[in-house]
Every structure is written in C-alpha cells, then in structure tokens.
C-alpha positions as CSV (number, residue, x, y, z in Angstrom):
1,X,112.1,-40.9,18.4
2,X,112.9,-39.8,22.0
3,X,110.2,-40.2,24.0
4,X,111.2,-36.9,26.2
5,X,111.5,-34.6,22.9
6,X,108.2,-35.9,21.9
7,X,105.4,-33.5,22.1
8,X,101.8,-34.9,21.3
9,X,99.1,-32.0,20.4
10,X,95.5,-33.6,21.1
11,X,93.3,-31.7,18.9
12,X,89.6,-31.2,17.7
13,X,89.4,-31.9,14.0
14,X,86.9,-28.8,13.4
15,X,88.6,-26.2,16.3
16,X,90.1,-23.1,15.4
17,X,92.0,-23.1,18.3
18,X,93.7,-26.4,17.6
19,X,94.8,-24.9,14.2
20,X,96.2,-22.2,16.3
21,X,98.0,-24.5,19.0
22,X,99.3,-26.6,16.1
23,X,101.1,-23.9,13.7
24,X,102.2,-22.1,17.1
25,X,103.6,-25.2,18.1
26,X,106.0,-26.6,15.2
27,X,106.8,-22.7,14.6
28,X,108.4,-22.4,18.3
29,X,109.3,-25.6,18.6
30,X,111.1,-26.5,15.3
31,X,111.2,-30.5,15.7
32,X,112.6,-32.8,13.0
33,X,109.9,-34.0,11.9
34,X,105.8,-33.8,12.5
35,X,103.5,-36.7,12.6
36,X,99.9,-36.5,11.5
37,X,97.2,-38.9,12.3
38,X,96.4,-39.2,8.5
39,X,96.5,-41.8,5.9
40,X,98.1,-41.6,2.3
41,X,94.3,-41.2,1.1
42,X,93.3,-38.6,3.6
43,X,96.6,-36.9,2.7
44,X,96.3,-36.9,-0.7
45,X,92.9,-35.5,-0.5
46,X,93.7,-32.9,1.5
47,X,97.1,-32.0,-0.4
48,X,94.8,-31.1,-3.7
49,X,92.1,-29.5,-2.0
50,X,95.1,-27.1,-0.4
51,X,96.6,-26.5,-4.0
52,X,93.0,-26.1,-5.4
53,X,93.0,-29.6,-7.2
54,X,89.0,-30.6,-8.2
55,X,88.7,-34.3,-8.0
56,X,86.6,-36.4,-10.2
57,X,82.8,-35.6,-9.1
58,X,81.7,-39.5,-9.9
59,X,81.3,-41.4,-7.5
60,X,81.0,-45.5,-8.6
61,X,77.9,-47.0,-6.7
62,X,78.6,-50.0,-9.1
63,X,81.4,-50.9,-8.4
64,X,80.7,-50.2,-4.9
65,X,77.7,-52.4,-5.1
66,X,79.6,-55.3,-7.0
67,X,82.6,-55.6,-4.5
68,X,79.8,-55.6,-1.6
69,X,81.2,-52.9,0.2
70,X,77.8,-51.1,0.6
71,X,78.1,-51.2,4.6
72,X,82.0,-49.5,4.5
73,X,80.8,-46.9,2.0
74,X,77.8,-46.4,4.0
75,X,79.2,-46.3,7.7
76,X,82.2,-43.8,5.6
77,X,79.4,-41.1,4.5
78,X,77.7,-41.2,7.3
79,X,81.0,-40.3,10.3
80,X,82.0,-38.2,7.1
81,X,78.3,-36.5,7.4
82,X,78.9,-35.6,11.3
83,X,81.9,-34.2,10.9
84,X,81.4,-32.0,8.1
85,X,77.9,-31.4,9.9
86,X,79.6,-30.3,13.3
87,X,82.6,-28.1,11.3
88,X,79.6,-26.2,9.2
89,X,78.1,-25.2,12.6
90,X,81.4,-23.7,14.1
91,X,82.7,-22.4,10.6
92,X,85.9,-24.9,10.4
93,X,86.6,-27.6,7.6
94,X,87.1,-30.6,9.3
95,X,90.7,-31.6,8.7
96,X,92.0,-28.1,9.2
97,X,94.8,-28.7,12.1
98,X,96.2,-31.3,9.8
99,X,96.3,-28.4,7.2
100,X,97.8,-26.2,9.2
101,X,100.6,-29.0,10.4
102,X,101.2,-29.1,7.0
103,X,101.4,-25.6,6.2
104,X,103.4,-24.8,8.9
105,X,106.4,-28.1,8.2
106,X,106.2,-26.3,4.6
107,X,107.2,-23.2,5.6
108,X,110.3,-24.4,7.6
109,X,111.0,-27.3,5.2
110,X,110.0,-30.0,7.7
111,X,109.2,-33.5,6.6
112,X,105.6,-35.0,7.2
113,X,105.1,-38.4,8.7
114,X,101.8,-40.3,8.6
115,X,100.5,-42.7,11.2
116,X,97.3,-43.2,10.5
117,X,95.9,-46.9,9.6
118,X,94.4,-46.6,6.2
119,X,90.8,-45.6,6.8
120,X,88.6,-48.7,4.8
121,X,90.8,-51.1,6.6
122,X,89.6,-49.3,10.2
123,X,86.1,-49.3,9.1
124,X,85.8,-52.9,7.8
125,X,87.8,-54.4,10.8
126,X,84.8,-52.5,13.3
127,X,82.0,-53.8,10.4
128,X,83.7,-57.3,11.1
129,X,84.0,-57.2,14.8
130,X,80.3,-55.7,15.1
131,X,77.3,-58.4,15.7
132,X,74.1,-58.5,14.2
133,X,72.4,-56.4,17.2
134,X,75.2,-54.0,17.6
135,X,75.2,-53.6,13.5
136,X,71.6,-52.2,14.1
137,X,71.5,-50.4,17.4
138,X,74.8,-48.3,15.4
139,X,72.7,-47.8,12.5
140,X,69.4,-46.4,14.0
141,X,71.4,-44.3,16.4
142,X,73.4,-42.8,13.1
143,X,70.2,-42.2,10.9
144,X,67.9,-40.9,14.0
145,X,70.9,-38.1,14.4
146,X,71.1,-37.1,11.1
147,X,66.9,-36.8,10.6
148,X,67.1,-35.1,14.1
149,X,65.2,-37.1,16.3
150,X,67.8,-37.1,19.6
151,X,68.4,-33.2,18.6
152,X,68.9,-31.4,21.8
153,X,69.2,-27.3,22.2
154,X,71.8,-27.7,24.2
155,X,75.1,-25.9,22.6
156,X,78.2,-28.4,22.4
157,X,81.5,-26.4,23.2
158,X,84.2,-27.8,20.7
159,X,87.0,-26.5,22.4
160,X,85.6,-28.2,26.1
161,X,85.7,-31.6,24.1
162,X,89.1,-31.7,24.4
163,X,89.5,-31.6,28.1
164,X,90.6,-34.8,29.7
165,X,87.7,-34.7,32.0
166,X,85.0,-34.6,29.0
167,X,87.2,-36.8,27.0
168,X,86.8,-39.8,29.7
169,X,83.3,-39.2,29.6
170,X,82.7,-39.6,26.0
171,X,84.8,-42.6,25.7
172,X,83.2,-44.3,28.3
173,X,79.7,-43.5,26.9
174,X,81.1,-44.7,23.3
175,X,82.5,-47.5,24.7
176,X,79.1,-48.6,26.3
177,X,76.9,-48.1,23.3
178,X,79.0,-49.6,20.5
179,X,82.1,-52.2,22.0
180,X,82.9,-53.3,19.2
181,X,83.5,-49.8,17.4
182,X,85.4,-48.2,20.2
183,X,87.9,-51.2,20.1
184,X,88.5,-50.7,16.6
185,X,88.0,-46.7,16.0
186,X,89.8,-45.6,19.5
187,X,91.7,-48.5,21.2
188,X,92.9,-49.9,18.0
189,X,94.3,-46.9,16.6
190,X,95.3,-45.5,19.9
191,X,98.0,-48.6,19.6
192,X,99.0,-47.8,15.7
193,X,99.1,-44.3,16.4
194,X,101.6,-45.2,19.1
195,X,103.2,-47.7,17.2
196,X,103.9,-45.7,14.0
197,X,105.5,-42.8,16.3
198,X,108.1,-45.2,17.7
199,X,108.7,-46.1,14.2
200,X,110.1,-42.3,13.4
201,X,113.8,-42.3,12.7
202,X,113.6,-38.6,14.5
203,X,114.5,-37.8,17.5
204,X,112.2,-34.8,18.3
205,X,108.7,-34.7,17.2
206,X,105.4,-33.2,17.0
207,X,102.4,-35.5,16.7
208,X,99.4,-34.2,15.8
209,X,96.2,-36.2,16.9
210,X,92.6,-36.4,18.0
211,X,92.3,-35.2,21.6
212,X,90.8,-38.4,22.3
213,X,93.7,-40.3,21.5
214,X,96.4,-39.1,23.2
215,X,95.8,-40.6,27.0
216,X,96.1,-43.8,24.9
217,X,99.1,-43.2,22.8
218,X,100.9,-41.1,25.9
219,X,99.9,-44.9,27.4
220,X,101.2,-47.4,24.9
221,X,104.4,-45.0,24.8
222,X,105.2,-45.7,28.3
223,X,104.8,-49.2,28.5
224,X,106.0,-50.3,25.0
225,X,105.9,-53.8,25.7
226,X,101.8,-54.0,25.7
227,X,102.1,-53.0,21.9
228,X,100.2,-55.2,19.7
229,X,102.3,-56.5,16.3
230,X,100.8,-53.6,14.0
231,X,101.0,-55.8,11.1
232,X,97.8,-57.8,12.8
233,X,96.2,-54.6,13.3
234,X,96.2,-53.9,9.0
235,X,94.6,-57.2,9.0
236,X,90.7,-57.1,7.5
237,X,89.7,-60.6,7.0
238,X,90.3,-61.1,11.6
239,X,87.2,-62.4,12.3
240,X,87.1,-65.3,14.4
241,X,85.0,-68.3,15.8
242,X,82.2,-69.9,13.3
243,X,79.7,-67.8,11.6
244,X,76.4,-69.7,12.9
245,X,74.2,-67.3,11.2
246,X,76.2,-67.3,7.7
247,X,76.0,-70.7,8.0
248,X,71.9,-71.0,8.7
249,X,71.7,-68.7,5.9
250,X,73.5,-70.8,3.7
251,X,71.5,-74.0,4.3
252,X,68.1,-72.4,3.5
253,X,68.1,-72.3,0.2
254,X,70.3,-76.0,0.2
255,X,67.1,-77.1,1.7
256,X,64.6,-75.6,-0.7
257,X,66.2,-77.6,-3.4
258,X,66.5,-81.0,-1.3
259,X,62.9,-80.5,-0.4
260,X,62.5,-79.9,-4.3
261,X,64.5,-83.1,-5.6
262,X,62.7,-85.2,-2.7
263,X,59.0,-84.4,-4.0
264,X,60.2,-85.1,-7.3
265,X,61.8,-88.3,-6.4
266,X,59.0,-89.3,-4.6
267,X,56.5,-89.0,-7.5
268,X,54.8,-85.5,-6.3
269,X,54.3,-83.2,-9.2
270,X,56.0,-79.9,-8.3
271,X,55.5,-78.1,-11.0
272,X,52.5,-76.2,-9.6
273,X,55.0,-75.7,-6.5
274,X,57.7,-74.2,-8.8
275,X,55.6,-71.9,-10.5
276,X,54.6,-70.7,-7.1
277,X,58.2,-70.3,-5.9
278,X,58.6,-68.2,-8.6
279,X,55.6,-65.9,-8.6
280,X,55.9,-65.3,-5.0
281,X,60.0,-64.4,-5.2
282,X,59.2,-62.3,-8.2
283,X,56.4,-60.7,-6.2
284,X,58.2,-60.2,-3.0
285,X,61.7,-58.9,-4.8
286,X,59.5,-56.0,-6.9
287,X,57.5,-54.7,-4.5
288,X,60.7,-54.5,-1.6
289,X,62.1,-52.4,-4.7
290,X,59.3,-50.2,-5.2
291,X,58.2,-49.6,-1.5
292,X,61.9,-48.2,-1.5
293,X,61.2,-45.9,-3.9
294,X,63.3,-47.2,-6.7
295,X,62.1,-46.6,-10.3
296,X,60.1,-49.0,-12.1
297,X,62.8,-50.8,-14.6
298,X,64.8,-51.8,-11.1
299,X,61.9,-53.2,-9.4
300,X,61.4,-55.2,-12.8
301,X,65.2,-56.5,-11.9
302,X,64.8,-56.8,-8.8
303,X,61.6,-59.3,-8.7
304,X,63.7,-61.6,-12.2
305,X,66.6,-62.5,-10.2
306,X,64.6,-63.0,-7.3
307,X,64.1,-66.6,-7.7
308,X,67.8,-67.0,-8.8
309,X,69.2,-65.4,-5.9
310,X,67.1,-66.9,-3.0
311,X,68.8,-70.3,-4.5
312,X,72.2,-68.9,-4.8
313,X,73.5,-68.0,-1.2
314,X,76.4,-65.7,-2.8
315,X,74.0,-63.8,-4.5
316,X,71.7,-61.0,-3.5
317,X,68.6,-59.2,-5.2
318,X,69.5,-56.0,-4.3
319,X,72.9,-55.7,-6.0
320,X,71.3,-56.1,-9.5
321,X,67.9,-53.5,-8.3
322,X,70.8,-51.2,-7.0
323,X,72.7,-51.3,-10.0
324,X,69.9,-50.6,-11.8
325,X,68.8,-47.7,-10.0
326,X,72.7,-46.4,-10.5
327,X,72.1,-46.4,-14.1
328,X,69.3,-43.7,-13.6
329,X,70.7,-42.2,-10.8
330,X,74.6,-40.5,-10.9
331,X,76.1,-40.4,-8.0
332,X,78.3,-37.4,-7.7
333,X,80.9,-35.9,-4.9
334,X,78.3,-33.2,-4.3
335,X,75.6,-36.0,-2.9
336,X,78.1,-36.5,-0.3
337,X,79.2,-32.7,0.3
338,X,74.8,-32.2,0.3
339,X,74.7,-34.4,3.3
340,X,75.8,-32.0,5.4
341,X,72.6,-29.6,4.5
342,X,70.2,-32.3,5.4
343,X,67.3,-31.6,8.2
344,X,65.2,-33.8,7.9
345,X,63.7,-37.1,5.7
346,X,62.5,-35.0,2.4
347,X,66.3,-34.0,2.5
348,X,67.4,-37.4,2.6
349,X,64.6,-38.9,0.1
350,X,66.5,-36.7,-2.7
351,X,69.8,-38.0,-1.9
352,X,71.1,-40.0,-4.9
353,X,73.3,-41.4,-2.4
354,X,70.7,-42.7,0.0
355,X,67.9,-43.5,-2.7
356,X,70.3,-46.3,-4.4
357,X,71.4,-47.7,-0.9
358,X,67.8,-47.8,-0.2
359,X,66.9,-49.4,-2.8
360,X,69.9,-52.4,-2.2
361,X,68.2,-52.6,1.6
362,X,64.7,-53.0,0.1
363,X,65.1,-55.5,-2.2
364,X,67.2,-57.5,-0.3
365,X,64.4,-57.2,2.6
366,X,61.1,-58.2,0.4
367,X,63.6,-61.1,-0.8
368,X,64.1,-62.2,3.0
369,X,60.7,-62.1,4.1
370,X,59.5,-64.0,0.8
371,X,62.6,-66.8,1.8
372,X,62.2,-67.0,5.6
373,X,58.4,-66.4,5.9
374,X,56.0,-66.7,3.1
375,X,57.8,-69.2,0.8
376,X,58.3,-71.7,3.8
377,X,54.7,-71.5,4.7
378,X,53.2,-71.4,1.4
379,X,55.7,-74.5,-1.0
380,X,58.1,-75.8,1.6
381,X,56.2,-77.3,4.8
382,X,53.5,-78.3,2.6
383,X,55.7,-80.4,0.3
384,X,57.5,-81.2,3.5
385,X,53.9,-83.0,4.9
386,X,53.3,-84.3,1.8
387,X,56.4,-86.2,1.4
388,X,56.6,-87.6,4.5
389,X,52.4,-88.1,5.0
390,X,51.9,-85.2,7.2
C-alpha cells in the first residue's frame, strides 16, 4: 500500500449519501483493491443477504447459555438494536456503504479486502476490560435508550455526524462515559483498521470505514511506529492484575462448608442447619425465577440446583432456569429483527430474547441475595457463635 494512493472514505453505516460517496468513489477512481471495515462473519452475512440467501431462523440460547457468553450475546443484540433502530428511522439498512463497496468492486472486477477484527473478539476484550461499576452504568444507559427514557425530540442529522467537528465531540463524550469501551470499540480498532491497511499488497486503495475512525487510522498511518503488534490486539483472554472480587466470590461458598465441617467436628448437630440451607436456597432460587417472569417448571429448576450451585463457585442457578425457559421459549432471528419495533417495556416483556436473559439475571440474583445476605445471617454467623461460644 502507498500511503499517497490511499484514499480513506469515513462513512455513516445507515447514510445514503455515504452509499453514494462510496460507489462514486471506486467507479472514478478505479484502485486495485478496496478495503472494508468488515469481518469474515459480517461479510458472509451480508454476501447472502445481497444474493437473497435466508439464514437459519434458530437462534441457540443453549448453547449460548452453556458457553457463558450471555453478556457478548447481550451487549451484540443490543449495539445491533441501535443501529438497525437508527437506519429504520432514516430508511437505510445498516451495512449499506459496505454493500455498495461491494457492488461497485464487482462490477469492475476489483478484489475485496477485510480489516475488520472479528466482532465477538472486540466485544469480549471491552466485556473484559470493563469493571463492575462501568459493567452497569453501560447497561442502564443501553436499556433506558431502548425503553425511551433519555428520548429527546430533537432530530439527529446522520449526515452532520460525520463531520470532524461532531465526530470529536462524540468521542470525547463516549470516551468519558464508558473508558473502557472506547479503548476497545474505537482506539483499538482504529490501530487494526490501520494495521490491516498497511498489510495490503496494493498499491492504491480505497478504504471504506466509520467516519469515526478515520482521524485515528489517517493517525496510526503516519506515524507507523506507535502500531501496537495486532496479534495482541486478537487476544481475548488480556485481562490483567488479580481478580479480588472473583476471588471473594470464590471463598464464600469455601467458607460455608468449613463453617459446616467445623460444627460438625465440634459436636454441633447441623442437621437442622442443613435443612435450612436448603429450604432457604430453594426458596430464594424459585422465587428470583418467577419474579422474572419465567414459567413455572424453570423456577422449579431454578430453586433444585440452588443449593448445589451456591457451593459450587463454577456453577450458576440461572444457566439451568434459563435453559429451561429455552425449552419453552424458541428463540428465532426475527426476536432480534423485532427489536428494532420496540417502544416501550410491554414490547420488551414479549421478547423471547429478553424473557430468557431475564430469567438467567433473576435467578442468578434471588441466588445472591440468599448467599451474601439471608443465608449468612440466618445458618452461618449463628453456627459461627456457636462454635466458638459467641
């Protein structure tokens, strides 16, 4: 790639006008190649929904639910949801610049290069990099936009977005609320993008990018020696320092069975203690279930392992009341695609998609407050006294 004979097209994913700019663009210019900031999965998709290819409707909350990736999928629907919210309202698909890069290299037999990072591996690096506090401030601001509580009138201009101006301001507002996202989602990428377009064995190309990338890349490009080793940047498993709070999680339930073992050992009868450690798990696992709204036989789930999983740190309550609730609810392509209709909470409450994640969140919530609150206060402390004469 020269660097002079590059030319870098900032776009809006959901502007007419950048589908415009971008056709008019490879058509004039006729470069070798022409890079899109797209994955092999994004590409793929968008490949058969431009020769008219359905894909498979199903959707696999189990095995979503077993790999523990309920946060990606989540955080994945929900920037999906915007998007496609954002394109309904001005009447573009989201994705339709990259279609029309692609349309356009077709015509004149151009070949397609893509410099995206692979999408899940972007996501889980910002899930990994995000703390506890941050995790939650992202989450409330995501779900209080989609049920329309921050709605303003005011009309957004899609094509003002991309000037450099707005762009600055956006990024530095993103930057301040989530940290941890914007290193991952914008400065992150900004330094694959880059890196991947030094990689082209072309000498003149078009890249084809989010507005909001560009001053970055155009950044990186000029001073190549601040480019990070991209291999580091595919890397999931990054995080760093030791997980205090993993750790303190771990040792609770440790401690419920040393406290256990020492009554025992110390001639207390526990039995009456077991039994209680189990009826108040049970309890506390069904009724985080059903306050979510799950259906009866996954509440009944739900409050069994109970017991079981507040022991086992690796386990969790909610997996087995969510895969439960997946048996009765199908999850389909079309939950996702109805996203983009919803207004307001009723909209959301018949949402396959959200009703089993609620459901995960629920149980796994009664099951905290029974392990940190209720089953210290009411078995633990009191052994505790009793086997050391408190």
């Amino acid at each position: 790639m020269k660097r002079e004979l590059l030319t870098i097209i900032g776009t809006a994913h959901v502007s007419e006008e950048s589908v415009n700019e971008v056709k008019d663009a490879i058509y004039e210019q006729h470069p070798d190649i022409v890079a899109i900031e797209l994955d092999r999965g994004r590409y793929a998709k968008i490949r058969n929904k431009m020769h008219g290819i359905e894909e498979d409707d199903n959707i696999s909350v189990t095995r979503i639910i077993k790999e523990n990736k309920v946060g990606l999928f989540l955080v994945s629907t929900l920037l999906g949801y915007f998007q496609s919210k954002i394109g309904a309202e001005v009447d573009v698909d989201p994705g339709s610049e990259m279609i029309g890069a692609i349309e356009a290299s077709k015509d004149l037999g151009i070949p397609i290069a893509l410099i995206d990072r692979e999408i899940n591996t972007t996501l889980q690096r910002a899930l990994n990099k995000m703390g506890f506090m941050e995790k939650a401030k992202f989450a409330y601001g995501l779900i209080t936009s989609i049920l329309g509580f921050d709605n303003d009138e005011e009309e957004i201009d899609i094509e003002e977005l991309k000037n450099s101006e707005n762009i600055d301001d956006m990024m530095e507002m993103f930057k301040d609320e989530a940290p941890s996202v914007y290193e991952v989602l914008v400065h992150e990428r900004d330094a694959y993008l880059a890196g991947k377009i030094m990689q082209i064995p072309y000498d003149k190309v078009i890249a084809v990018v989010g507005a909001g990338h560009k001053p970055g890349i155009e950044k990186y490009l000029d001073n190549p020696e601040t480019l990070p080793d991209l291999k580091e940047l595919e890397i999931i498993n990054d995080k760093k320092g030791i997980p205090w709070l993993k750790i303190f999680l771990a040792l609770i339930p440790i401690l419920f069975v040393v406290i256990f073992f020492l009554a025992y050992f110390n001639g207390i009868n526990i039995t009456g203690n077991i039994y209680e450690f189990i009826v108040i798990s049970v309890i506390m696992g069904f009724i985080g279930s059903i306050l979510s709204g799950s259906k009866i036989q996954s509440a009944i789930v739900g409050g069994i392992v109970a017991p079981l999983t507040i022991i086992h740190p690796l386990l969790a309550a909610g997996w087995f009341s969510g895969l439960t609730e997946a048996k009765y609810r199908k999850v389909k392509q079309s939950d996702i695609k109805n996203l983009v209709k919803i207004e307001g909470f009723k909209d959301l409450w018949n949402n396959n998609i959200f009703r089993i994640l609620l459901v995960v969140i629920g149980t796994n919530l009664g099951v905290s407050i029974a392990t940190l609150v209720i089953l210290p206060s009411k078995v633990f402390i009191p052994l505790f006294m009793k086997i050391f004469g408190g």
